[in-house]
N, C-alpha and C positions, 0 to 999 in steps of 0.2 A: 538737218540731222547730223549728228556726230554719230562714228564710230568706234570703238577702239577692240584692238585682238586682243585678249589675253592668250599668254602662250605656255604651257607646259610640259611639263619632263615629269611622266609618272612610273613609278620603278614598279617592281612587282617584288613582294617583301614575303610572297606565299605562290604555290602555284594561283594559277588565273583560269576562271573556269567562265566561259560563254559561249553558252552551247547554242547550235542553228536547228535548223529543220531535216540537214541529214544526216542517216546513218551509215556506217561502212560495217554490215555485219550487225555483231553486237553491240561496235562503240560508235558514242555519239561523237559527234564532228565536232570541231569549232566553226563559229558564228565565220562565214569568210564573204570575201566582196571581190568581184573581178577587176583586177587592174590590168591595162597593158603592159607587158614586162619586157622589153627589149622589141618591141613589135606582135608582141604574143601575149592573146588574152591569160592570164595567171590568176587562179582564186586563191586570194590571199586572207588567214585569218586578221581578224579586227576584232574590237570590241563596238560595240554601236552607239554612237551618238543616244540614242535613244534610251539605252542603258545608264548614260551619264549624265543623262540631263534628267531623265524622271527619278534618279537617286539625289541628285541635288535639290527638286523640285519637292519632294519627299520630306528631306530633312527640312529645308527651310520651314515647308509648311506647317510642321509637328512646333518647330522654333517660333514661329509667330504667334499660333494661337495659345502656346504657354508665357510667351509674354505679355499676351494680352489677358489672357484669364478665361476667356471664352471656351466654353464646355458644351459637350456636344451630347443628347442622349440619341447613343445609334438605336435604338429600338422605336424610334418614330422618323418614318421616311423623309418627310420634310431634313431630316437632319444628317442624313443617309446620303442624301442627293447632294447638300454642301459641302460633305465630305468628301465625296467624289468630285466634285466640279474643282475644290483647292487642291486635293492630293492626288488628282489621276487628269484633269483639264476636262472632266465633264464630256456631256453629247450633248448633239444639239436635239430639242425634242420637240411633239407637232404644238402648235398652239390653235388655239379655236379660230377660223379662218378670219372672222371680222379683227381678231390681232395680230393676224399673219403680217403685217404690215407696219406696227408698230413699236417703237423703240425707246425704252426710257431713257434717255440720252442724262437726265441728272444722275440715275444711278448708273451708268455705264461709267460717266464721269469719275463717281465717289468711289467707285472699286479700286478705276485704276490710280486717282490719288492715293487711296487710303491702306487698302490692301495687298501691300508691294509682294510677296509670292507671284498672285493671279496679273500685276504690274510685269512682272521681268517674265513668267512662264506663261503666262496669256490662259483662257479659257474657254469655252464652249458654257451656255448656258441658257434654255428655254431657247428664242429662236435668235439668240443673239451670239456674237465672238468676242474675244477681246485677245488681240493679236502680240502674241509675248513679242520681247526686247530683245532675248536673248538668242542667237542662233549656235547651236551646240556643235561639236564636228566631232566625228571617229574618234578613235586612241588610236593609231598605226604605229604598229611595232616599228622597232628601229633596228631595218632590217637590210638586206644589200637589194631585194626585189623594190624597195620603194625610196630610193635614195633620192630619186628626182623629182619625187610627191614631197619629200617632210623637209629636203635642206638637213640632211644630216647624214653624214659620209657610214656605211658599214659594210663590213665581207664576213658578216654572218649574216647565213640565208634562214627564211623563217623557220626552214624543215628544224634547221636542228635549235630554234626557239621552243618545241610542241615536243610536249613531254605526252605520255601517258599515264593515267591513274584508275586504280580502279576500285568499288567501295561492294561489300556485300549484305547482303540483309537476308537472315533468319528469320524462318516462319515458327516462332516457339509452341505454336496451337497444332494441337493433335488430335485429331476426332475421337471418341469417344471410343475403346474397343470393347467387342465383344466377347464374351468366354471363348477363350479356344486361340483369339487372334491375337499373331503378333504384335506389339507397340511400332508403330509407323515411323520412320526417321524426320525429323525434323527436316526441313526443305530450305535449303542454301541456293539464294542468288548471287550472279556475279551480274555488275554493271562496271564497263568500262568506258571512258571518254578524254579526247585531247584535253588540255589545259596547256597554257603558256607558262613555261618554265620560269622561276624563282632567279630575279635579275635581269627578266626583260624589260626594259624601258620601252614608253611610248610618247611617242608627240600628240598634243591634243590642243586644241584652239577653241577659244570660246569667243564669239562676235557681240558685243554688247551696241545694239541701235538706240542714241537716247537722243536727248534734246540738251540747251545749255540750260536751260530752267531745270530739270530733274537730273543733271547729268551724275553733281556729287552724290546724289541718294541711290542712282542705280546703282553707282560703283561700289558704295559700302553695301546696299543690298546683296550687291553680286559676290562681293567681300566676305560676307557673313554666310552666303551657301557654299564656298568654299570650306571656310575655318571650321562648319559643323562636318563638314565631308572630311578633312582633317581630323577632326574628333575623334571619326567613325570611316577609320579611312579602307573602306570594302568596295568592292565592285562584284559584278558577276554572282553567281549562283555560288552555293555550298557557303557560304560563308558561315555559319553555323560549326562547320568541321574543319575550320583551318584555311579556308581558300579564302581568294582573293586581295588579300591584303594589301594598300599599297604605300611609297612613299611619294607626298603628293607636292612639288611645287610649279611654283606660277610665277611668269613676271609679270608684273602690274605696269600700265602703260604710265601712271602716275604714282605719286605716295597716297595709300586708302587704307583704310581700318575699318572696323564694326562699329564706329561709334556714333556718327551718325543714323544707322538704321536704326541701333537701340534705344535713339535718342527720341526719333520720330515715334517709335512704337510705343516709349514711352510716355509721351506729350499729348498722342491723339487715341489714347486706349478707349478710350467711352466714342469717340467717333466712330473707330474701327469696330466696334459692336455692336453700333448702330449699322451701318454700313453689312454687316456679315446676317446681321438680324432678316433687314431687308432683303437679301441677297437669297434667303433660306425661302423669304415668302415668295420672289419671284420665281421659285423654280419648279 
């Protein structure tokens, strides 16, 4: 097995919005993770691995099957399910007991030649997996609480990275009045929530696990969900109103480009059809 780090510096070019599970009040938190801070537990915001790699995971897969042509009608389940298995990794689901047991090992094979997405992000599908390449890490700000996590010297603390913002929505619907009654005022909410301020930088590592036989094609693979994340360079929530924005680089452990993936996508497109075809039936 080979591996190699890729390593990055991503800026934040708009506020940065990834919001956790609590509240303080009326405002929602940032997404935070406990580190030891000088010998003392500290919850520190982050953005989650998981947020950057099912965005990468996403764009790639929207990119492969327009280069291959392959169309999907969501209004028949069969088609429903393989859209979920490439753009979310699927579940595993029950099979009739007497195939509890059984494994297409040709087509487990042809997916992972053929279908580089489900190749580098891996899958769940019917009672089988298929174990992605790629191992995704955090975004950690570049902050003085985690200077001996990232290898990167700072004496700004995260407090003052976390901005506050906050957005309102109008109810413009008024119930109906009756003779006599006043017109009702339209109903104004306020939501408020942390975001990471415009200028913070993060370190982010991506682990690519490959072989020397597919090593060049994972890299351009891995090459090309980057440059589309570039394209479309968002992270986090609201993106739609302004947020998340970012500037994205990377060192590459070698010299890689997209041209090999588009090359292969291009070479085995009736493969890769065949292959996605099957893949729909087996699910």
């Amino acid at each position: 097995m080979i591996v190699h780090w890729i390593r990055g510096i991503l800026t934040a070019l708009s506020p940065v919005f990834h919001g956790g599970s609590e509240k303080t009040g009326s405002v929602v938190l940032l997404n935070r993770l406990k580190f030891l801070v000088d010998g003392k537990p500290t919850d520190v915001p982050i953005v989650s691995g998981n947020q950057v790699r099912g965005r990468l995971r996403r764009l790639l897969a929207r990119d492969f099957l327009d280069l291959t042509g392959y169309r999907m009608d969501l209004s028949q389940k069969s088609y429903q399910k393989l859209y979920h298995t490439i753009f979310a990794g699927g579940v595993l689901t029950e099979v009739e007991e007497e195939e509890a047991g059984t494994v297409d090992l040709n087509l487990k094979f042809r997916i992972i030649k053929y279908v580089l997405p489900l190749r580098l992000f891996g899958c769940s599908y019917a009672n089988q997996m298929i174990e992605g390449r790629v191992l995704v890490g955090h975004m950690l700000p570049v902050c003085r609480e985690l200077c001996e996590y990232i290898g990167v010297d700072s004496n700004v603390s995260f407090y003052q990275l976390i901005a506050r913002s906050f957005q309102t929505r109008r109810d413009e619907l008024r119930a109906p009045r009756e003779e006599g009654e006043e017109e009702e005022q339209a109903v104004q909410m306020m939501v408020e929530y942390e975001c990471f301020a415009p200028g913070t930088r993060f370190v982010h590592e991506i682990a690519l696990e490959t072989t020397r036989e597919s090593e060049s094609l994972d890299l351009s693979t891995l090459y090309r969900a980057i440059e589309l994340w570039r394209m479309k360079p968002y992270i986090g929530g609201k993106g739609a109103v302004g947020f998340g924005r970012l500037r994205i680089e990377y060192e590459w452990p070698k010299p890689v480009d997209s041209g090999e993936y588009l090359r292969f996508v291009e070479g085995n497109r009736s493969e890769i059809v065949k292959v996605l075809d099957e893949l729909r039936e087996a699910l």
